[in-house]
C-alpha positions as CSV (number, residue, x, y, z in Angstrom):
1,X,104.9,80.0,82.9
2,X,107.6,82.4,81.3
3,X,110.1,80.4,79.2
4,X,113.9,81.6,78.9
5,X,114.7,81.4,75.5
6,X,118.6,81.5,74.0
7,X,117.6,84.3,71.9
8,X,115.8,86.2,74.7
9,X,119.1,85.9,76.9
10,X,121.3,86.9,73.6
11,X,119.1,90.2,73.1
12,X,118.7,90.6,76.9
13,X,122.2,90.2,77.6
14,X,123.4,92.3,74.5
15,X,120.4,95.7,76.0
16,X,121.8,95.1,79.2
17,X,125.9,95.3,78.4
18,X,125.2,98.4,76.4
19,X,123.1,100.0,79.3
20,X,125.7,99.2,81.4
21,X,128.4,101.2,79.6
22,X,126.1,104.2,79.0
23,X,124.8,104.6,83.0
24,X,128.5,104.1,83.6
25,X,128.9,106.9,82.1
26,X,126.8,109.1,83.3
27,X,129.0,109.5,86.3
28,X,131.2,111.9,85.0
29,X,128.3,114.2,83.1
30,X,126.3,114.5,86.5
31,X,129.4,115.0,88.1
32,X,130.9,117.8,85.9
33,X,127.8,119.2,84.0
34,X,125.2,118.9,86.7
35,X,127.2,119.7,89.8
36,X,125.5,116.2,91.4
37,X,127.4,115.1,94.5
38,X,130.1,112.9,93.3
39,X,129.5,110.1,95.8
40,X,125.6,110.0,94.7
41,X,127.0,109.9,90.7
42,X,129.0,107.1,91.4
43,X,126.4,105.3,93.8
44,X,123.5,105.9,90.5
45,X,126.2,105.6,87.8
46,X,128.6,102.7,88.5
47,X,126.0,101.0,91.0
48,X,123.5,100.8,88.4
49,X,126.2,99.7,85.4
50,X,127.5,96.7,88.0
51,X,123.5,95.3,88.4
52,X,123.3,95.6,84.5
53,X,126.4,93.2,84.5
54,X,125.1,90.9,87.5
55,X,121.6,90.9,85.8
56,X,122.8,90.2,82.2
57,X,123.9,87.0,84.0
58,X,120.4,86.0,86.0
59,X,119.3,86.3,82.6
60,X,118.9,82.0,82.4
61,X,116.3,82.1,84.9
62,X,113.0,84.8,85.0
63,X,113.6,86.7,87.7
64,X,116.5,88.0,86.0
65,X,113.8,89.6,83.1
66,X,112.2,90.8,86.6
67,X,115.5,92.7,87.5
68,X,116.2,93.6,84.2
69,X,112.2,95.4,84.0
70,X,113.2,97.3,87.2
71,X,117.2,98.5,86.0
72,X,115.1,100.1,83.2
73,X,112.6,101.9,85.4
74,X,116.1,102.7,87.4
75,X,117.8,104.2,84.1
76,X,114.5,106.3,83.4
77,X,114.8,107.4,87.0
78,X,119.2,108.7,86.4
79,X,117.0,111.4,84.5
80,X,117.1,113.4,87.8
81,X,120.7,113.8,88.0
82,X,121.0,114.1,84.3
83,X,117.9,115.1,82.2
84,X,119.5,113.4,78.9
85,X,118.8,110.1,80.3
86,X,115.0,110.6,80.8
87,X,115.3,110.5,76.8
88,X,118.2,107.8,76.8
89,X,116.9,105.5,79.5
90,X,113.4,105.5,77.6
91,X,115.2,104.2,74.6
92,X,116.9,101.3,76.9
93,X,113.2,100.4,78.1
94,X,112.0,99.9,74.7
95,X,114.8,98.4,73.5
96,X,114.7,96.0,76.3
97,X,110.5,95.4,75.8
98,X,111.3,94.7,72.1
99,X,114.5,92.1,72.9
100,X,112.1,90.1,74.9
101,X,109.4,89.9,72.2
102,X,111.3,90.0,69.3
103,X,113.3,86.9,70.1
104,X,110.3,85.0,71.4
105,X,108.3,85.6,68.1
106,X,111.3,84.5,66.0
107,X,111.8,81.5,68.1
108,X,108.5,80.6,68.4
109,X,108.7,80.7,64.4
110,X,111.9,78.5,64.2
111,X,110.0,76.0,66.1
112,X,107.2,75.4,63.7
């Protein structure tokens, strides 16, 4: 069974929060540099920054590591309307991969 760790929730939280605020922003690029329709920038954009939020929060149970795994094939996938994020939502992935085993090695550590 997957175990929920404090640290894993800190780190997942922490990805998550800063994902949030970049795909946020990517509304305005795809808007003014791509040309993208403005209602599908802020559907991608803001829709995906609100599930980073909402998903930060499931972090406590494992589904919400589930969510979290698909918001970062979702980021990768913003690299239509804006190339940049193929590159930046990439990063988010492997940041995310790492905050999961990272903090599980370290507290996995701290227990022996």
């Amino acid at each position: 069974m997957f175990e929920v760790t404090p640290g894993m929730r800190r780190l997942g939280a922490t990805v998550l929060g800063m994902e949030a605020i970049v795909v946020a922003l990517l509304t305005p690029v795809a808007i003014q540099i791509t040309g993208t329709e403005p209602r599908l920038a802020v559907g991608a954009g803001v829709g995906l920054a609100v599930l980073c939020v909402i998903v930060a929060g499931l972090l406590r149970y494992p589904v919400g590591y589930i969510a979290g795994s698909v918001i970062q094939v979702l980021a990768i996938a913003t690299g239509f309307l804006v190339p940049t994020m193929f590159f930046l939502g990439a990063i988010f992935a492997a940041l995310w991969i790492t905050a999961i085993f990272v903090a599980r090695r370290v507290e996995g550590a701290t227990k022996r």
